[in-house]
C-alpha positions as CSV (number, residue, x, y, z in Angstrom):
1,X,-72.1,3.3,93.2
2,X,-71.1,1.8,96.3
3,X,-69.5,4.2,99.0
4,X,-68.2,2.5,101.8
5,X,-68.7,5.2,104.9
6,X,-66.6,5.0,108.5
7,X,-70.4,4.5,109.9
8,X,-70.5,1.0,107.8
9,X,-70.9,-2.1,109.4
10,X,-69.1,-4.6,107.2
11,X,-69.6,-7.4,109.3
12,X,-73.6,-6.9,108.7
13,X,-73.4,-6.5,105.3
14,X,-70.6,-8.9,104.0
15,X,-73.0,-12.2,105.0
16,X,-75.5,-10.5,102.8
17,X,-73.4,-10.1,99.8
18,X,-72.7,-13.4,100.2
19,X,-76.3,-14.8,100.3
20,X,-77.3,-12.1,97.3
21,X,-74.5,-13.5,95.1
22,X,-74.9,-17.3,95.9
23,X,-78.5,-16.7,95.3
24,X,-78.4,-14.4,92.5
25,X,-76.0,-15.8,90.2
26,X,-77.5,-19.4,90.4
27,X,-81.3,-17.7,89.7
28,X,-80.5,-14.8,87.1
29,X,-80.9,-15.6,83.6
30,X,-77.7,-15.5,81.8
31,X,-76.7,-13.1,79.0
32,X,-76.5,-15.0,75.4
33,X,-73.2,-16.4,75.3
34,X,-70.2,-15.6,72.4
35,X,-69.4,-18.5,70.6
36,X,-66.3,-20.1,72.0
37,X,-63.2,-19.4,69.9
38,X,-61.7,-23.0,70.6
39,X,-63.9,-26.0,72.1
40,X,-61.7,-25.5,75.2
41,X,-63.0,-22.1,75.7
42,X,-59.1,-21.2,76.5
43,X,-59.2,-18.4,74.0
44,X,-61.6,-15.1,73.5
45,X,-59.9,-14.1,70.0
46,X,-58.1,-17.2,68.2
47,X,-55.9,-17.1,65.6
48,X,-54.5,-20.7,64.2
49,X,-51.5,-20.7,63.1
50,X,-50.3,-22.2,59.5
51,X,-50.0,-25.8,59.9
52,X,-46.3,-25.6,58.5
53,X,-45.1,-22.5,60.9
54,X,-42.1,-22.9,63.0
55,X,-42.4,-19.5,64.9
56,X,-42.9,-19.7,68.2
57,X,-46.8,-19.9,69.3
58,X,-47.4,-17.1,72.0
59,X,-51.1,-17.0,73.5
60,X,-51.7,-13.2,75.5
61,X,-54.3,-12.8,78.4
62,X,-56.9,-10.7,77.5
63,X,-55.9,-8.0,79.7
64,X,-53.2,-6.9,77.7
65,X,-53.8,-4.7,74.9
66,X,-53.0,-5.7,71.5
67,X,-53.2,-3.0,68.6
68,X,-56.3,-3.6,66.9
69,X,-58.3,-5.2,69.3
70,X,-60.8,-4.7,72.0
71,X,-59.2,-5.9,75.6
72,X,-62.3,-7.8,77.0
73,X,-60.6,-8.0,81.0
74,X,-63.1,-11.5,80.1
75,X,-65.9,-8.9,80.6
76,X,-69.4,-8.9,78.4
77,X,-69.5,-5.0,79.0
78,X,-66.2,-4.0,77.9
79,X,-66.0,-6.3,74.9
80,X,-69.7,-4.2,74.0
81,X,-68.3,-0.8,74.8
82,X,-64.6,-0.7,74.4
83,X,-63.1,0.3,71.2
84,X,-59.8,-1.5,70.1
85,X,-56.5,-0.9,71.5
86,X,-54.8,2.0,69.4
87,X,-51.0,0.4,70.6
88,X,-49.5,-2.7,72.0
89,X,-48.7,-2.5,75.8
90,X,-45.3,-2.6,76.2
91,X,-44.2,-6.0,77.1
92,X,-45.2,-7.2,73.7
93,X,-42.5,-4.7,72.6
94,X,-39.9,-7.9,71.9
95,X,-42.6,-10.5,70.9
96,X,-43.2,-8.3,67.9
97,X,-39.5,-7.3,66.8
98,X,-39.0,-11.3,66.7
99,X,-42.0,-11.7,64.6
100,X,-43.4,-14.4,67.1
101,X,-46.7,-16.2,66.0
102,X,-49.2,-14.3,68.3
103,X,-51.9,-17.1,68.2
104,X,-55.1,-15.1,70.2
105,X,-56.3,-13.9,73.4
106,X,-57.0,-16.0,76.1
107,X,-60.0,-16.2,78.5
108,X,-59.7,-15.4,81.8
109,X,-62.2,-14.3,84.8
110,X,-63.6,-11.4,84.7
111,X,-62.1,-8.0,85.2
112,X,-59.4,-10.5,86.6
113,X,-61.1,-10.5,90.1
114,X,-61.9,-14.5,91.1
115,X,-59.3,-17.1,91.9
116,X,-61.6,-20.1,90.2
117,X,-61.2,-18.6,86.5
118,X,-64.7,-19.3,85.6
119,X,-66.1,-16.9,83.4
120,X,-70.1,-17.0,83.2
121,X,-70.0,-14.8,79.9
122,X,-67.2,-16.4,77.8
123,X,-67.4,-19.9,79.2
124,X,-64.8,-21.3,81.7
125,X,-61.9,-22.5,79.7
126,X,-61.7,-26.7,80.6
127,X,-58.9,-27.9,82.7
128,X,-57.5,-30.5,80.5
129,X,-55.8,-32.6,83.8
130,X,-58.6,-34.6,84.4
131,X,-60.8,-36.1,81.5
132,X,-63.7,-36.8,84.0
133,X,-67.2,-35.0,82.9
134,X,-67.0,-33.1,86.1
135,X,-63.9,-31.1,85.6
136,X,-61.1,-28.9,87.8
137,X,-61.4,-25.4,87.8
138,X,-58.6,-23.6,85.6
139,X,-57.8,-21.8,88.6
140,X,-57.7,-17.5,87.8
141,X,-57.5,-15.3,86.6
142,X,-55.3,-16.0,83.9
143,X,-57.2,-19.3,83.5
144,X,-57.1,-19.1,79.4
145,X,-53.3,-19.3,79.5
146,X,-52.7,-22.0,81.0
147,X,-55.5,-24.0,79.4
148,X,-53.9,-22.8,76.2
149,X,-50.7,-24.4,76.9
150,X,-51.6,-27.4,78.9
151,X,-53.9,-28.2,75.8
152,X,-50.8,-27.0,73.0
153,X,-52.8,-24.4,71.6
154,X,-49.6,-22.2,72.1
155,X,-45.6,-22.8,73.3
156,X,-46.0,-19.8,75.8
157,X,-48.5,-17.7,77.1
158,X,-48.3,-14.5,78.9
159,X,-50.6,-14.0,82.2
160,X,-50.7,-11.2,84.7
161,X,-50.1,-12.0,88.8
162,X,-51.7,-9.2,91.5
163,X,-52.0,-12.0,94.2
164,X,-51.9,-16.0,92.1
165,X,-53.1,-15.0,88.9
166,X,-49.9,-16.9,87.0
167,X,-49.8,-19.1,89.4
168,X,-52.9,-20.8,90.7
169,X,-54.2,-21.6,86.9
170,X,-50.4,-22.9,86.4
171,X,-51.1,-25.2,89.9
172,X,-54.5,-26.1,88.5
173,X,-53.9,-26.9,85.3
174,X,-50.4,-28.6,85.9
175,X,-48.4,-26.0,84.2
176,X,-45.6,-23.8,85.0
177,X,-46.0,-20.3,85.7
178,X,-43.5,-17.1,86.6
179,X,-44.5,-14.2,88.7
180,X,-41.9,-11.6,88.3
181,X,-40.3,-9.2,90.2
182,X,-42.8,-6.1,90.6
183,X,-41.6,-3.4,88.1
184,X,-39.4,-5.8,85.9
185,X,-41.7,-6.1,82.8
186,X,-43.8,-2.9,82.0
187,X,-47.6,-2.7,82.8
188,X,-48.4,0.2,80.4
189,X,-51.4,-0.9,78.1
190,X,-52.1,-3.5,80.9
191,X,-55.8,-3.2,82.7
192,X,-55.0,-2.6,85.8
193,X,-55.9,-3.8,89.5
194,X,-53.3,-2.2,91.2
195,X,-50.8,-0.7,89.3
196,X,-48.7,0.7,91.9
197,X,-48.1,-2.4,94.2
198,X,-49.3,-5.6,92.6
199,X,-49.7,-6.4,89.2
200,X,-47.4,-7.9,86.9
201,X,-46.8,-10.0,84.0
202,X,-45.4,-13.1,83.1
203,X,-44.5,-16.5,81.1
204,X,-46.5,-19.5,81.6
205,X,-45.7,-22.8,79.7
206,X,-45.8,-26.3,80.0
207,X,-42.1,-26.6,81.0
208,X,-39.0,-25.0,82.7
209,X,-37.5,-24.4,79.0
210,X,-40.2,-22.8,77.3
211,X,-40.8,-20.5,80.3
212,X,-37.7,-19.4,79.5
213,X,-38.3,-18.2,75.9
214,X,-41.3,-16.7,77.5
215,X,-39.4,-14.8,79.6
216,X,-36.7,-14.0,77.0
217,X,-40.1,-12.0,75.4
218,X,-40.5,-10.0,78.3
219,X,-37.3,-8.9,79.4
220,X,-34.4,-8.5,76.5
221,X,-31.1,-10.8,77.2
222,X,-32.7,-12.9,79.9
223,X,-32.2,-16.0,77.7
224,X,-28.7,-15.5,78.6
225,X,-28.3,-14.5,82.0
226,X,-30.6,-18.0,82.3
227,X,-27.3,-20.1,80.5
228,X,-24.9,-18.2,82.9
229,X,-27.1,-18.8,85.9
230,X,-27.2,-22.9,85.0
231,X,-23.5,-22.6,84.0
232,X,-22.4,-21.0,87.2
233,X,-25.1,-22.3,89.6
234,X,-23.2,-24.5,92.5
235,X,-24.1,-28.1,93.0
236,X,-28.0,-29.0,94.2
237,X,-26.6,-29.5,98.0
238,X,-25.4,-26.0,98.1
239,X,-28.2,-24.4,97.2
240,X,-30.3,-23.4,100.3
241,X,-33.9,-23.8,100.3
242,X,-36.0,-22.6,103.4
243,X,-39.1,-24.8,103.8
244,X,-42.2,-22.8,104.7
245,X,-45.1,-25.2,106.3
246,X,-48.7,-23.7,106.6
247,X,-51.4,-24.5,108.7
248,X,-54.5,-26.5,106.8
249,X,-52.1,-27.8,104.2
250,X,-53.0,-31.7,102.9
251,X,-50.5,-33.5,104.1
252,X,-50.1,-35.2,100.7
253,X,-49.4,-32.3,98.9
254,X,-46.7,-31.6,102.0
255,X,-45.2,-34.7,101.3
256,X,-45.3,-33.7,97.4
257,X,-43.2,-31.1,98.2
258,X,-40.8,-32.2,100.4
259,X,-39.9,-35.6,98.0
260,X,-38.9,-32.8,94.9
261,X,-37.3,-30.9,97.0
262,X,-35.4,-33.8,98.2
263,X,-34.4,-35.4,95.0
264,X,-33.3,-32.6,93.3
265,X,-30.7,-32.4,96.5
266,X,-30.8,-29.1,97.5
267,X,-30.1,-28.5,101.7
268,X,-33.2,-28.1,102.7
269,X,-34.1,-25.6,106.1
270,X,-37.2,-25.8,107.9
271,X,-38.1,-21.7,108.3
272,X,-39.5,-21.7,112.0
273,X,-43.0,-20.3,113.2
274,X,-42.4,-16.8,113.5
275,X,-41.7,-16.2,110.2
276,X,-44.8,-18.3,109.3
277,X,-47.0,-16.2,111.4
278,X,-45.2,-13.1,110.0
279,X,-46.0,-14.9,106.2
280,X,-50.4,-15.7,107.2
281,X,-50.2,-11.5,108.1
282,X,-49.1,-11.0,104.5
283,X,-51.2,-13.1,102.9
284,X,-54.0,-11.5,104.5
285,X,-53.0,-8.2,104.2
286,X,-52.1,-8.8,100.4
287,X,-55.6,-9.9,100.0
288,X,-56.6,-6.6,102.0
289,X,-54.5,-4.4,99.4
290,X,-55.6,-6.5,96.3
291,X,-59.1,-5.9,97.1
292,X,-59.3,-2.5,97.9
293,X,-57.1,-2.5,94.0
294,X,-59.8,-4.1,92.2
295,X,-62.4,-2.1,94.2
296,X,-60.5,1.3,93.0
297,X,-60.0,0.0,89.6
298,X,-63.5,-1.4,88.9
299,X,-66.4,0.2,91.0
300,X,-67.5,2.2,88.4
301,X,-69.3,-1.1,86.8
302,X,-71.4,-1.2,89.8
303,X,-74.1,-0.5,88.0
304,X,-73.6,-1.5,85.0
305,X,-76.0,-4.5,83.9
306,X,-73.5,-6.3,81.5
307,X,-71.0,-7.3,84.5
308,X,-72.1,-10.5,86.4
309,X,-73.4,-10.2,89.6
310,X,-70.6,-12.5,91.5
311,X,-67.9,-9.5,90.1
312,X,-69.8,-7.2,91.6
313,X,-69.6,-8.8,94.8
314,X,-66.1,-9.3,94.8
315,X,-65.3,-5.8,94.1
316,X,-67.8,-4.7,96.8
317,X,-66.0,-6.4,99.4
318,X,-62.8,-4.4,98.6
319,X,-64.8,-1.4,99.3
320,X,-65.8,-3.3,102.4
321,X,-62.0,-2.7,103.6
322,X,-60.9,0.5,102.2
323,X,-61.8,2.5,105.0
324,X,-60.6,0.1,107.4
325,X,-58.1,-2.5,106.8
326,X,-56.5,-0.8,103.6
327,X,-53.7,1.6,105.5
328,X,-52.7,-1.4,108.5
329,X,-51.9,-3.5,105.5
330,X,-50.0,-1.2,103.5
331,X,-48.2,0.0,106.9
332,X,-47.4,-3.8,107.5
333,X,-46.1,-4.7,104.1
334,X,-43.3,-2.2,104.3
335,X,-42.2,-4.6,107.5
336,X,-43.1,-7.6,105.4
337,X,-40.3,-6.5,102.7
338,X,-37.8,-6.3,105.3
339,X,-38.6,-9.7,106.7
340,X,-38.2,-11.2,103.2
341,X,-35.2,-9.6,102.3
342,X,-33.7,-11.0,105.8
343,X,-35.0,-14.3,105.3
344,X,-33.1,-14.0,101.4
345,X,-29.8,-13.6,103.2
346,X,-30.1,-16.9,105.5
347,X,-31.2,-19.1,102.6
348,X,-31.5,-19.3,98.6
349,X,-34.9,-19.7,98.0
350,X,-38.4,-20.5,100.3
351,X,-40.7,-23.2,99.0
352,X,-43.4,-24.0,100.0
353,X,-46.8,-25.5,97.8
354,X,-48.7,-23.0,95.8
355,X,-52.2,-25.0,96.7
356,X,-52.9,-26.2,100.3
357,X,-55.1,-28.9,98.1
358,X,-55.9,-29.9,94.7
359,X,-57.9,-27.9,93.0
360,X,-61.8,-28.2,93.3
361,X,-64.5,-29.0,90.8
362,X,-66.2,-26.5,89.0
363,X,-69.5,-26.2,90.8
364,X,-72.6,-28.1,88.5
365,X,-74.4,-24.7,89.2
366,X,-71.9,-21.7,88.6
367,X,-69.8,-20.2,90.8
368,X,-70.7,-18.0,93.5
369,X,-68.6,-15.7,96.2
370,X,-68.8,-17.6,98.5
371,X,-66.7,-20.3,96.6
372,X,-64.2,-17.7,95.5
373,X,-63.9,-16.9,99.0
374,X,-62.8,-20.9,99.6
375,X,-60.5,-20.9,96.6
376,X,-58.9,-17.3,98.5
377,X,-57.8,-19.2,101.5
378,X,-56.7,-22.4,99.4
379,X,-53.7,-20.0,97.8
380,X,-50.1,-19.4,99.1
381,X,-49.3,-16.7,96.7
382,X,-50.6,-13.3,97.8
383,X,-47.7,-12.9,100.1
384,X,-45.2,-12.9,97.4
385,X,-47.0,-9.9,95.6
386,X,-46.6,-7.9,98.6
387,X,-43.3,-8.1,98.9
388,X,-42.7,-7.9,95.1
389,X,-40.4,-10.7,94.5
390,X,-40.8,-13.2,91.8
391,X,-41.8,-16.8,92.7
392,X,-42.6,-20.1,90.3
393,X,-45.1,-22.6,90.3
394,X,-44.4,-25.8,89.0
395,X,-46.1,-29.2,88.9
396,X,-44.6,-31.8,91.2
397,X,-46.0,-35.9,91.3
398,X,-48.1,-36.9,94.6
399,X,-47.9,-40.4,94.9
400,X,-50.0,-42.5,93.7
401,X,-52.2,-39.6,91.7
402,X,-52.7,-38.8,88.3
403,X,-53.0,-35.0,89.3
404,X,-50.2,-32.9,90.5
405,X,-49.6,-30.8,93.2
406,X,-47.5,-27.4,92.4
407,X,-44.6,-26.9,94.3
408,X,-44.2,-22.6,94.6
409,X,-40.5,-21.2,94.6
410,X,-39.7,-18.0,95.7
411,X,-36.4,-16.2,95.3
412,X,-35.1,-12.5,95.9
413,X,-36.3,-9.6,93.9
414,X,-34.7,-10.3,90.6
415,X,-33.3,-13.5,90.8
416,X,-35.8,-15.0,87.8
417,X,-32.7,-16.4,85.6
418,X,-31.6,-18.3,89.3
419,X,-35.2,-19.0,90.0
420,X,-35.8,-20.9,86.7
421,X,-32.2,-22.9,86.9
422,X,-32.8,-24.0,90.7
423,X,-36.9,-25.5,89.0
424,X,-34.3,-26.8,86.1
425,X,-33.3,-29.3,88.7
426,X,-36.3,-29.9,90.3
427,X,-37.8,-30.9,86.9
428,X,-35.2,-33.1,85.7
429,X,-35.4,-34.9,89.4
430,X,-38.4,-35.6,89.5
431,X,-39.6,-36.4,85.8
432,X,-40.2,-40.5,85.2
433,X,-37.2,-42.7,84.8
């Protein structure tokens, strides 16, 4: 098992990781491969509906347990050795008393720990937004889900979010995706990465609406706090938005941003550097805590033969920072909360893009850490998860360009109902005429 000591030199050690994983997962021989529920690969378990059902079609990421059956995390080893769930976690609690069409588990990366989604076991579920033979990366973890509904497979699907995993597969698959507020919908029966500070779950679906009946499964009455939030919401214009520009943003997907947010009409207010140097701090210092979560959460497969080589890595290096970065960042995201919380009372909302770039190819050789590490600083999400408010994703047209960027929306802690009605009008804006 690896013990990271106070005598451990992490900058010697983390360029070997990275040269061991590049090296090792393109030259190790895989493990035979499942057969793929769905040509998509979207879907570990799959379970078609009857052609003539009118229940809603709800798709769960395979880290939520489901009575009956083994919770993979996408993981060779745990689908081998884990027995099936003996209960629901609780946020299928109102899915079930409304008798929804529960249609399978979905893929996902695994143990939930890269941001590309590709799973070397299971397959990486196919990004549907381009047709090319050389395809997008899902974007992960919860890379099944949103392939699931971008392809139709299923009306909603539910994903879990610790630093982007709702909402970088809804930005690379051209989806919508809801990160709640921390604590809102129960994590009980829900793998975890960390439990206490990060993880939650939430809707994804094609559009604003059915995110809403995903999120009226999650949390009971939402459905109509959503119609009083549209009914009462003031005019476009009076709705505050504080623009958040980072630093190695495509200008393209800038300008993506900026025309949605300026057709839907909402008064739009640039947020000035200090809070954006106060925002890179907590995305690195989210990545610090998230990390160190999946490190405490999953080093006892270090050894363990049946989980890839690239997880390992990744968990290793939040091991790497336990001893040293772990306590600044938690110190820091108590300050972080504050800043967001006075930033909430000058404006609305805070957008900014959820991707600094479209998403990449998958790589014609498999992914390696090294790659994950380049998909880690092409997010804008972990920041959010540190200061446990909800935020959306949703697709927004780039000129000229068949692929869409994702346009993030953040809003106070509990303010999902208000979050969804302000995207409301930037769908309706910006959808063809």
């Amino acid at each position: 098992m690896f013990r990271p000591g106070k005598c451990f030199q992490a900058a010697a050690v983390i360029p070997l990781i990275l040269f061991l994983s590049g090296y090792l997962s393109g030259c190790a021989i895989p493990n035979a491969r499942p057969q793929s529920a769905t040509r998509d690969r979207a879907f570990i378990e799959y379970w078609p509906p009857a052609p003539e059902s009118k229940k809603l079609r709800l798709a769960v990421k395979d880290l939520i347990d489901m009575k009956g059956v083994v919770t993979t995390a996408g993981s060779e080893f745990l689908a081998k050795h884990s027995p099936p769930a003996k209960q629901d976690a609780k946020c299928l609690a109102i899915a079930r008393q409304r008798q929804v069409q529960f249609v399978g588990k979905t893929n996902l990366s695994e143990l939930a720990v890269a941001v590309s989604g590709m799973n070397a076991y299971y397959g990486t579920p196919r990004n549907p937004v381009t047709k090319a033979w050389w395809r997008l990366i899902p974007g992960g973890s919860s890379s099944g889900s949103a392939v699931a509904v971008a392809n139709d497979e299923a009306d909603v699907a539910l994903g879990t979010d610790t630093a982007g995993s709702i909402r970088i597969p809804a930005a690379c698959c051209g989806v919508v995706g809801l990160k709640t507020t921390f604590g809102l919908v129960p994590i009980d029966g829900v793998y975890p990465i960390d439990p206490s500070r990060l993880d939650t779950v939430g809707p994804m679906a094609k559009d604003i609406a059915r995110t809403v009946e995903g999120m009226d499964l999650l949390e009971a009455g939402f459905a109509a706090r959503y119609r009083q939030a549209v009914a009462e919401r003031p005019p476009a214009r009076q709705i505050r938005v504080g623009r958040l520009y980072v630093e190695g943003t495509n200008p393209r997907i800038d300008q993506a941003v900026d025309n949605a947010l300026a057709e839907a009409g909402f008064t739009v207010v640039k947020l000035g550097p200090e809070f954006a140097d106060k925002w890179n701090q907590a995305q690195k210092d989210a990545a610090t805590v998230a990390a160190v979560g999946a490190w405490l959460s999953d080093r006892k497969f270090q050894d363990e033969s049946e989980v890839s080589i690239r997880t390992k890595a990744v968990i290793a290096l939040g091991g790497l920072n336990y001893e040293t970065a772990y306590q600044p960042a938690l110190h820091r995201g108590k300050a972080w909360k504050a800043e967001m919380r006075k930033a909430f009372r000058k404006v609305d909302f805070i957008a900014l893009p959820t991707l600094k770039s479209l998403p990449p190819h998958v790589p014609l050789f498999g992914g390696t850490l090294a790659f994950e590490v380049r998909m880690l600083a092409l997010q804008n999400t972990q920041a959010v998860n540190l200061a446990g408010v909800p935020a959306l994703a949703m697709p927004v047209p780039i000129a000229h360009q068949k692929i869409p960027a994702s346009l993030q929306l953040i809003g106070p802690g509990g303010s999902e109902a208000a979050l969804l009605s302000a995207g409301r009008l930037i769908e309706e804006a910006v959808q063809p005429r």
